[in-house]
C-alpha positions in Angstrom: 0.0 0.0 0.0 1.3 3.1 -0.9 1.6 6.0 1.9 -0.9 9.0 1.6 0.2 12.2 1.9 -3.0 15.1 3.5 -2.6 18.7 4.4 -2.2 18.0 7.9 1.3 16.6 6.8 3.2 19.8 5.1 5.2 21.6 7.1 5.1 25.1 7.1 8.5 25.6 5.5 11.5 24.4 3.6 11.1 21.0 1.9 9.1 17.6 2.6 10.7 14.5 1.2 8.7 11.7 0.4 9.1 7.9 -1.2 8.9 7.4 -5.0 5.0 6.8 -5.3 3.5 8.1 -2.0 -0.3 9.5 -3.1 0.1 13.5 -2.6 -3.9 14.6 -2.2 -4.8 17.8 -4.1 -5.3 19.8 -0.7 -1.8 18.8 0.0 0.4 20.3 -3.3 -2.6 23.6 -2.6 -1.1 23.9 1.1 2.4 23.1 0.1 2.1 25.8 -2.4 0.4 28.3 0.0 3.7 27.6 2.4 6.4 27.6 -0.3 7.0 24.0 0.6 9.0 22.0 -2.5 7.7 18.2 -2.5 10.6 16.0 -3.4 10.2 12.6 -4.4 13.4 10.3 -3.0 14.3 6.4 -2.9 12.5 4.8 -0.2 16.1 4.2 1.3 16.7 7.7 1.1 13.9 9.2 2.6 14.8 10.2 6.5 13.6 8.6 9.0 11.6 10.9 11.7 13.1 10.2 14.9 10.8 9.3 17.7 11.4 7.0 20.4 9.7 3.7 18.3 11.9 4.4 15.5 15.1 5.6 17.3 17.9 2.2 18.3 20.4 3.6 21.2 23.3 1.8 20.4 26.3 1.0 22.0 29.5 -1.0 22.1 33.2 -1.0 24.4 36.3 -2.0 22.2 35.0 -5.9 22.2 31.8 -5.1 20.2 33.2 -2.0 18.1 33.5 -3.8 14.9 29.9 -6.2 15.0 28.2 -2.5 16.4 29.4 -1.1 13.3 28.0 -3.5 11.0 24.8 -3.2 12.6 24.1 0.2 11.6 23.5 -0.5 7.7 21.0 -2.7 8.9 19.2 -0.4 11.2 18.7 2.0 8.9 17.3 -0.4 6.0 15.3 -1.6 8.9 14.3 2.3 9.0 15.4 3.2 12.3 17.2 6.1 13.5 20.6 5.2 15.7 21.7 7.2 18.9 25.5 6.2 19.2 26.3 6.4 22.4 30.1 5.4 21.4 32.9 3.9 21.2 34.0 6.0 18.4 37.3 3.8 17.7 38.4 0.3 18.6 40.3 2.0 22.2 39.7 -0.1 25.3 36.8 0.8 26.8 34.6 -0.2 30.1 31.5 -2.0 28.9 29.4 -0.9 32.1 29.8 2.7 31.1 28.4 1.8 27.9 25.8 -0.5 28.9 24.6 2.6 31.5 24.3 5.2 28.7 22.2 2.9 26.8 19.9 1.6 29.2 19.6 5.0 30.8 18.1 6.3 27.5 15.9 3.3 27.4 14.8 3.7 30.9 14.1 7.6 30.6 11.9 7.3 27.6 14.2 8.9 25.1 14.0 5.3 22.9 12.4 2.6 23.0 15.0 0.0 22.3 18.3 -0.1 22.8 21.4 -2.8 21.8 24.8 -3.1 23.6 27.4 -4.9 22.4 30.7 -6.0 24.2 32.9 -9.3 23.6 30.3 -11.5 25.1 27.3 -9.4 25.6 27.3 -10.9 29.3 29.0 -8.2 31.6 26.7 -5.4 29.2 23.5 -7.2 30.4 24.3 -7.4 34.1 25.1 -3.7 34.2 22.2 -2.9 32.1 20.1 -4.2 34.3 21.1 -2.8 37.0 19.0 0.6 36.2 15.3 0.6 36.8 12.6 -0.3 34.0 15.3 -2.0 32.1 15.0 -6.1 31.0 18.1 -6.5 28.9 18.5 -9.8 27.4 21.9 -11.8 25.8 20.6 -13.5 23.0 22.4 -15.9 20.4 20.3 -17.0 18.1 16.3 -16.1 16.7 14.7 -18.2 19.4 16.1 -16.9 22.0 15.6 -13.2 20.1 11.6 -14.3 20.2 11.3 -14.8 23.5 12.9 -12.3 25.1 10.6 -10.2 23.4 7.5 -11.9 23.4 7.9 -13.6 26.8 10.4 -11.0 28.7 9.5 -7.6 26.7 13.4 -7.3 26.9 14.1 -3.6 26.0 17.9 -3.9 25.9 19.6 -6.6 23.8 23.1 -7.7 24.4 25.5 -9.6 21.5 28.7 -11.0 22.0 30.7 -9.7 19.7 33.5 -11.8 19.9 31.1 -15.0 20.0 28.5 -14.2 17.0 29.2 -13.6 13.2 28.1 -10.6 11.6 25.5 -12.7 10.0 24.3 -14.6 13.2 23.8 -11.1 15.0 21.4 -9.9 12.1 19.5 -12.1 12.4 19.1 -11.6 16.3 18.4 -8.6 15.7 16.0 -8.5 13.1 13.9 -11.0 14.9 14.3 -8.7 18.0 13.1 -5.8 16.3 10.0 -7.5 14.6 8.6 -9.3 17.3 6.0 -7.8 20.0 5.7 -8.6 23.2 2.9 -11.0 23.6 1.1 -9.4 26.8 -1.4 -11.9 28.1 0.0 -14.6 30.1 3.0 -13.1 30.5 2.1 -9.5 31.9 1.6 -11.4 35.6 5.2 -12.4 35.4 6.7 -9.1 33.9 4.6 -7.5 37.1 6.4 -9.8 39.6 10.1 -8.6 38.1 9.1 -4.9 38.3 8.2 -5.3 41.6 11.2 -7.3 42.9 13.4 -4.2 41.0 11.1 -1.6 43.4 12.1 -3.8 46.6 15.4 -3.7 46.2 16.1 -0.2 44.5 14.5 1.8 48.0 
């Protein structure tokens, strides 16, 4: 289905871009006009992605996971997310709590919803991570284990090894991360129960 593009969607300035074949209604190119706003018609690929909190990743890595963070991006943004890299910048050593807190403190505060650390197993990035409140970071290995920690855990932090997983095997964690819900239902009583041992013990 093609997107649809009304009046309610022109900004008030500058430029709007949208992808190859999105449906522009009449009203729309009359308000565009009105505003001086130039409709340009991109690549799906290249049209930017609005960054909210559903479509923004925070990512992270220490000098274990630098390379496998970096070849995670590409996918991202096919996947059409936006990427707050929260470093490292260059294969240095690096403490992988430090980087684990800056992500899951943007995941806890609301700033994304989603956030992925990787260190050189992805173990010592999950224990830190969950350390901060309203975070369920999960170290997962394969697409099973991807699944459930979304649709069983609602894991909001994802760990890789990235010294243990190819570049291949931690795409597709992460796509199947990404793309799967959280189930809800059954599980909600048991989320509950982890939430509420993290407010006994964080008094």
């Amino acid at each position: 289905m093609r997107a649809v593009v009304t009046a309610r969607d022109i900004p008030f300035g500058g430029e709007l871009v949208v992808s190859a074949g999105t449906i522009i209604t009449p009203e729309a190119r009359d308000v565009a006009r009105s505003r001086g706003v130039t409709i340009r018609e991109v690549k799906p690929e290249e049209v930017p992605v609005k960054a909210t909190p559903e479509t923004t990743v925070a990512l992270g890595s220490d000098h274990g996971g630098f390379v496998l963070k970096e070849s995670l991006k590409p996918l991202l943004e096919e996947l059409g997310f936006a990427i707050h890299d929260v470093g490292v910048k260059e294969e240095k050593p690096a403490d992988y709590p430090d980087i684990a807190l800056a992500v899951a403190e943007l995941v806890a505060s609301g700033q994304v919803t989603r956030g992925i650390v990787v260190d050189g197993a992805g173990i010592g990035s999950a224990m830190a991570a969950n350390k901060v409140p309203g975070v369920r970071a999960a170290l997962c290995y394969d697409r099973a284990s991807a699944r459930n920690s979304r649709e069983h855990n609602h894991a909001n932090v994802l760990t890789l090894g990235g010294r243990l997983q190819t570049a291949s095997q931690a795409e597709e964690v992460v796509r199947t991360w990404l793309a799967t819900p959280y189930g809800g239902g059954r599980h909600q009583p048991r989320i509950d129960k982890i939430t509420a041992i993290e407010k006994r013990y964080s008094k």
